[in-house]
N, CA, C and O of each residue as an XYZ file, in Angstrom:
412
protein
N      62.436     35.344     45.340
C      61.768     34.139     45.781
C      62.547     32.923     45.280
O      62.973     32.768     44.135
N      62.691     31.916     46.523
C      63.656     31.014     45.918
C      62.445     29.722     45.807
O      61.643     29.464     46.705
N      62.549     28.957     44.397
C      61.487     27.558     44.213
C      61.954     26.606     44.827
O      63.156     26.438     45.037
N      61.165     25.967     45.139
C      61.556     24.724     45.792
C      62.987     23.907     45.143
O      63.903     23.600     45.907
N      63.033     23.688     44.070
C      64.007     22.837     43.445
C      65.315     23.750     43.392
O      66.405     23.206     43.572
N      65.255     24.871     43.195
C      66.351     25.861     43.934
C      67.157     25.215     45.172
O      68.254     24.667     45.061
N      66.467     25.362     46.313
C      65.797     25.212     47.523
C      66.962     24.095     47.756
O      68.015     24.041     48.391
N      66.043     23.038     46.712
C      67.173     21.672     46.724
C      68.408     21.078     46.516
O      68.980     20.104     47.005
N      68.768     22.178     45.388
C      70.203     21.411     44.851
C      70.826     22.359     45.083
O      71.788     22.344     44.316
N      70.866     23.555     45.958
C      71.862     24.614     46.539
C      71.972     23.948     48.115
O      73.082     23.578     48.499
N      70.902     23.822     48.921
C      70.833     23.655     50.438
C      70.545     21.971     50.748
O      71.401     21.329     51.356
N      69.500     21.436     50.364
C      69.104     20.201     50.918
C      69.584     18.888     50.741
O      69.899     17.941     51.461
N      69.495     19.354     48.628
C      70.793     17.848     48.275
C      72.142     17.923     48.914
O      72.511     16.857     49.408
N      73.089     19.088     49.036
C      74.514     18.903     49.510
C      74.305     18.655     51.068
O      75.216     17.983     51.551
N      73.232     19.075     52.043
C      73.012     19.046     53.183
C      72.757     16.878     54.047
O      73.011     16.218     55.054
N      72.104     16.763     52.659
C      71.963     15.075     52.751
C      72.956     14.513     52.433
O      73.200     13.521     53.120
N      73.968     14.842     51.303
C      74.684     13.961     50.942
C      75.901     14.071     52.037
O      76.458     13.008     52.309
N      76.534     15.690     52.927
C      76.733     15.565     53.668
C      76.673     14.337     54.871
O      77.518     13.546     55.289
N      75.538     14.538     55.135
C      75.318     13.630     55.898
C      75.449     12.146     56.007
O      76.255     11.471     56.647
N      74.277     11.740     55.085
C      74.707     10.342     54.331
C      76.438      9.867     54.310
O      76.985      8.864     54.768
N      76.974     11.020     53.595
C      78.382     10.579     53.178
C      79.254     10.088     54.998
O      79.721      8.977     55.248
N      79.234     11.058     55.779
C      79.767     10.960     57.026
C      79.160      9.602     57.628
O      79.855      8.627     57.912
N      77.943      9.662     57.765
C      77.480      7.872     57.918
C      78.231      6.811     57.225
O      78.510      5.685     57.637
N      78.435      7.221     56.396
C      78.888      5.942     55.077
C      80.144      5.718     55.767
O      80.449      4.623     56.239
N      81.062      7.023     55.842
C      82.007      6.627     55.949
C      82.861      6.220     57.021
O      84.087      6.152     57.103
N      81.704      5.899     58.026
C      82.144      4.734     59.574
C      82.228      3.350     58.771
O      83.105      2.613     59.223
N      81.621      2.906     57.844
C      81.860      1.675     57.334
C      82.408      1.322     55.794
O      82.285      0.236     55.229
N      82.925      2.299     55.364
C      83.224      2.321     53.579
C      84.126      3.200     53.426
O      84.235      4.109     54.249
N      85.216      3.072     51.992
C      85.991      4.263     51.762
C      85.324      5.144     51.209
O      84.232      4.750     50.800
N      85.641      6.563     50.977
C      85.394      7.425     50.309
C      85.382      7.031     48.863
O      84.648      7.698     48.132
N      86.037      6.109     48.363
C      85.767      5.959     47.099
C      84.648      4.959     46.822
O      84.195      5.129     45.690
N      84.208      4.221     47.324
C      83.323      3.144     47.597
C      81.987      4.677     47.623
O      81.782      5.313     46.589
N      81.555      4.877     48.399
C      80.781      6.273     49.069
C      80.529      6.839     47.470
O      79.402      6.659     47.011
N      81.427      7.436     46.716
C      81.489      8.494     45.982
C      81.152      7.272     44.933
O      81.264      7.920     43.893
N      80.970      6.554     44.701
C      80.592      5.210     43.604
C      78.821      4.748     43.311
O      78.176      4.332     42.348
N      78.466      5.190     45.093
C      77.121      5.321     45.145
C      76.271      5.815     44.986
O      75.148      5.552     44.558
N      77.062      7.079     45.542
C      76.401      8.697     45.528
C      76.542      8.934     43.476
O      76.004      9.860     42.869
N      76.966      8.378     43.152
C      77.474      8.862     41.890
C      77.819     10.405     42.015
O      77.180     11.451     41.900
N      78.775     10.152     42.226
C      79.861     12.181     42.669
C      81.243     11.511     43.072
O      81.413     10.356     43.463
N      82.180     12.499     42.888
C      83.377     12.028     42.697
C      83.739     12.130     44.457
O      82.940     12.462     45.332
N      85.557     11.636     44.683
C      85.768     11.171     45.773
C      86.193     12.259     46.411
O      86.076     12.301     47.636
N      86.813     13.431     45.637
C      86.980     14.900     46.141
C      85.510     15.272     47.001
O      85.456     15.588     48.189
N      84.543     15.164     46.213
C      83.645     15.711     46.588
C      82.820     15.450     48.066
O      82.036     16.164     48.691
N      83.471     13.839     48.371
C      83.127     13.035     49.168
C      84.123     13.458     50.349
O      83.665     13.215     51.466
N      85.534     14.107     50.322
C      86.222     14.364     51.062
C      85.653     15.833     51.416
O      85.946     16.182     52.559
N      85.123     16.490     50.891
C      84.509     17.797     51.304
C      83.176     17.770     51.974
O      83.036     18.743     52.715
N      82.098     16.918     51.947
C      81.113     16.511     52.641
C      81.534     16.191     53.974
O      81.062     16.667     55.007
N      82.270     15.518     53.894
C      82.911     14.559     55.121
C      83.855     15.903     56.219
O      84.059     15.843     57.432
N      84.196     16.827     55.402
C      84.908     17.600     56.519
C      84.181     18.806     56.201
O      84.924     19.763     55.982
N      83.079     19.014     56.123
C      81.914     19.992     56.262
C      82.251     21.232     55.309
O      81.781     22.354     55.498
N      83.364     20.810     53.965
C      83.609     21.855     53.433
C      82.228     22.463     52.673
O      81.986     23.648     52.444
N      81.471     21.391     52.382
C      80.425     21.293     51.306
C      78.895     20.840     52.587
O      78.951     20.109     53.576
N      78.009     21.409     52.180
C      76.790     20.755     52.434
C      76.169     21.040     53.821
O      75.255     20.328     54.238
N      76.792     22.358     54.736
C      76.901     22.578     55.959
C      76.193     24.013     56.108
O      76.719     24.823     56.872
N      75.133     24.330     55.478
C      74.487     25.700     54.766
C      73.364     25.998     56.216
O      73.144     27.072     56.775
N      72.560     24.044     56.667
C      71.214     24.361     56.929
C      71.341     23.490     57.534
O      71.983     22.564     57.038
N      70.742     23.330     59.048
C      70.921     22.482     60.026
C      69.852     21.207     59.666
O      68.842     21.544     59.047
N      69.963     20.143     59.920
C      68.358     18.928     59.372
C      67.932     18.620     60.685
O      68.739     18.455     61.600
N      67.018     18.556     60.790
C      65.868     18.293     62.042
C      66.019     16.720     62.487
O      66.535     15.934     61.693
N      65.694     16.406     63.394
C      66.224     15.354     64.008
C      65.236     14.227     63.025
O      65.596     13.058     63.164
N      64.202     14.414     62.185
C      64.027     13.315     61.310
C      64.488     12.866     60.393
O      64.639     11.777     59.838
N      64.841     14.495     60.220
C      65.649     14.174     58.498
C      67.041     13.358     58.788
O      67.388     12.441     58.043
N      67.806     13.756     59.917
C      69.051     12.756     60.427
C      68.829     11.345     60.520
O      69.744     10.602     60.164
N      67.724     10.847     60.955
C      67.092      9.594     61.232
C      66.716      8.795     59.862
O      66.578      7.573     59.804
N      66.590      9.597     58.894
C      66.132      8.761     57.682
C      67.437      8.683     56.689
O      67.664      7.980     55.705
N      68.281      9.808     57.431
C      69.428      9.317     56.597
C      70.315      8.518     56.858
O      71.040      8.105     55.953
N      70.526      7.968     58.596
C      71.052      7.368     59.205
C      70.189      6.088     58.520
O      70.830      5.475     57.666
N      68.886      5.626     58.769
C      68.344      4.345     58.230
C      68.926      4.066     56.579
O      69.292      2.902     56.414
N      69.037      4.837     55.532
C      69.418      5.195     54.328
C      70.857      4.159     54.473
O      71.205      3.095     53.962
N      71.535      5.266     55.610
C      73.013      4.840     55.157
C      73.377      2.838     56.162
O      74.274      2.026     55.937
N      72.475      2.791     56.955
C      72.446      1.675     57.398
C      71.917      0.383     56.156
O      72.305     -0.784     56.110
N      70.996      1.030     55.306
C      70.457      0.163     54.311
C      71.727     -0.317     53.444
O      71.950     -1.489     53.142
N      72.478      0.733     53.115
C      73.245      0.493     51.876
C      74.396      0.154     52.304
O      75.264     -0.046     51.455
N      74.801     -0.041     54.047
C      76.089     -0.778     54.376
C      75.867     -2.352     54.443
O      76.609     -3.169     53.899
N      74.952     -2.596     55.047
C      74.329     -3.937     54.542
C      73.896     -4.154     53.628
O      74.198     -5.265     53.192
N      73.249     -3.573     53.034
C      72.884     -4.468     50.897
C      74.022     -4.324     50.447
O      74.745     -5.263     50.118
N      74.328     -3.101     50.377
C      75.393     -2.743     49.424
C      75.040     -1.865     48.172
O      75.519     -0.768     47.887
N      74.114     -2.573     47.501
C      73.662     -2.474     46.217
C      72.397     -1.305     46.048
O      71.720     -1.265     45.020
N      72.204     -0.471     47.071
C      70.705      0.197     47.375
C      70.818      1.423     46.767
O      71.742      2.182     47.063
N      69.798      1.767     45.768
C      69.845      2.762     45.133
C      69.244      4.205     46.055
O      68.147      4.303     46.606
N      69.801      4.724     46.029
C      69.149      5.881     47.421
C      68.646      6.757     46.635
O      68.045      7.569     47.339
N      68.567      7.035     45.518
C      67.571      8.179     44.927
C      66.398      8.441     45.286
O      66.243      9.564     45.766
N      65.151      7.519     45.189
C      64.364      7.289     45.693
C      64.141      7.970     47.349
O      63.242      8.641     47.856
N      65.068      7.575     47.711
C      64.969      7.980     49.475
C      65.528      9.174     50.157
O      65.360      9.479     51.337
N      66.488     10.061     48.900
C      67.121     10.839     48.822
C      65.779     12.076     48.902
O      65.461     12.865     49.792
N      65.238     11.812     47.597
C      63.923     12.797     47.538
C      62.619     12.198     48.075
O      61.674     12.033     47.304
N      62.548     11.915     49.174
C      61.765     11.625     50.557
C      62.555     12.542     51.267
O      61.807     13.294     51.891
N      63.489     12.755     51.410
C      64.335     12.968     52.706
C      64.693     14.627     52.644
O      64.670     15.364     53.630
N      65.096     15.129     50.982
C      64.802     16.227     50.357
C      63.537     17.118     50.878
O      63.625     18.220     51.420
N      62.117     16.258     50.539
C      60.918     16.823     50.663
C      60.643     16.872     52.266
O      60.113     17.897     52.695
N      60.883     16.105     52.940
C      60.903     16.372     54.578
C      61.199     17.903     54.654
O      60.604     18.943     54.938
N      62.549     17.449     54.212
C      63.094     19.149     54.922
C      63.246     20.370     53.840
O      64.196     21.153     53.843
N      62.324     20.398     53.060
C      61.915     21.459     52.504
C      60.630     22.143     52.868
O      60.447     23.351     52.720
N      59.461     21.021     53.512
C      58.712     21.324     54.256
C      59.030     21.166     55.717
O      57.992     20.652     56.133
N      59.534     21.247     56.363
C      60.094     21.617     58.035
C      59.677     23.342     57.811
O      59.883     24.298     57.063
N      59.051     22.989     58.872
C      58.683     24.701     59.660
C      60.031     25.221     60.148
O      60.056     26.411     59.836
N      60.869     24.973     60.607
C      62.391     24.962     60.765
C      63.320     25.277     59.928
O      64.476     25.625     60.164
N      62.780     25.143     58.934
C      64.088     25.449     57.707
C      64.026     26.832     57.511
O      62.961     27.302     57.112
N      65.088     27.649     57.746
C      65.086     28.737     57.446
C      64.912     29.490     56.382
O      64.145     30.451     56.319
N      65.826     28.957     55.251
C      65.521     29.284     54.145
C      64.599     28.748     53.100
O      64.551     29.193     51.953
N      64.041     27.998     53.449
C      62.561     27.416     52.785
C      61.338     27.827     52.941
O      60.760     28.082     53.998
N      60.869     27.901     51.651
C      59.474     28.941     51.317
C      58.336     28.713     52.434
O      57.834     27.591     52.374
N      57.997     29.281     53.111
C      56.600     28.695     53.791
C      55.590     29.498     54.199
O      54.576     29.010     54.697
């Protein structure tokens, strides 16, 4: 049985930051990106070419809140995404859709 927080930092966190990161990086460098995310710029080059974070498909909301996410923080700049990270986490840990999530 896998717990939720399992759940998270094997499939959902690398699955967002994926994402997020590829958003980001229509408007920011990878090192800029990897400054935010607090994670290094390697890591940001592996998101970005699906080496990392490509486990579990996200449902067309969870794309939508990360797309708004990464729209927030190209205009502020300064936006702490933790907060919105685990909103976006808990979406798709509860999706009836997620394959590998407990339900």
């Amino acid at each position: 049985m896998k717990v939720p927080c399992e759940i998270a930092v094997w499939y959902a966190l690398p699955a967002i930051r994926s994402e997020l990161a590829k958003e980001l990086a229509k408007v920011m460098s990878q090192k800029e990106i990897s400054e935010i995310l607090g994670i290094t710029q390697a890591a940001v080059s592996q998101y970005v070419s699906n080496k990392r974070g490509s486990k579990i498909e996200l449902q067309d909301d969870a794309r939508a809140a990360i797309a708004d996410l990464a729209d927030d923080i190209a205009r502020v700049g300064t936006v702490d995404p933790t907060q919105r990270i685990c909103e976006i986490c808990r979406k798709i840990r509860e999706d009836e859709h997620c394959e590998i999530c407990p339900g």
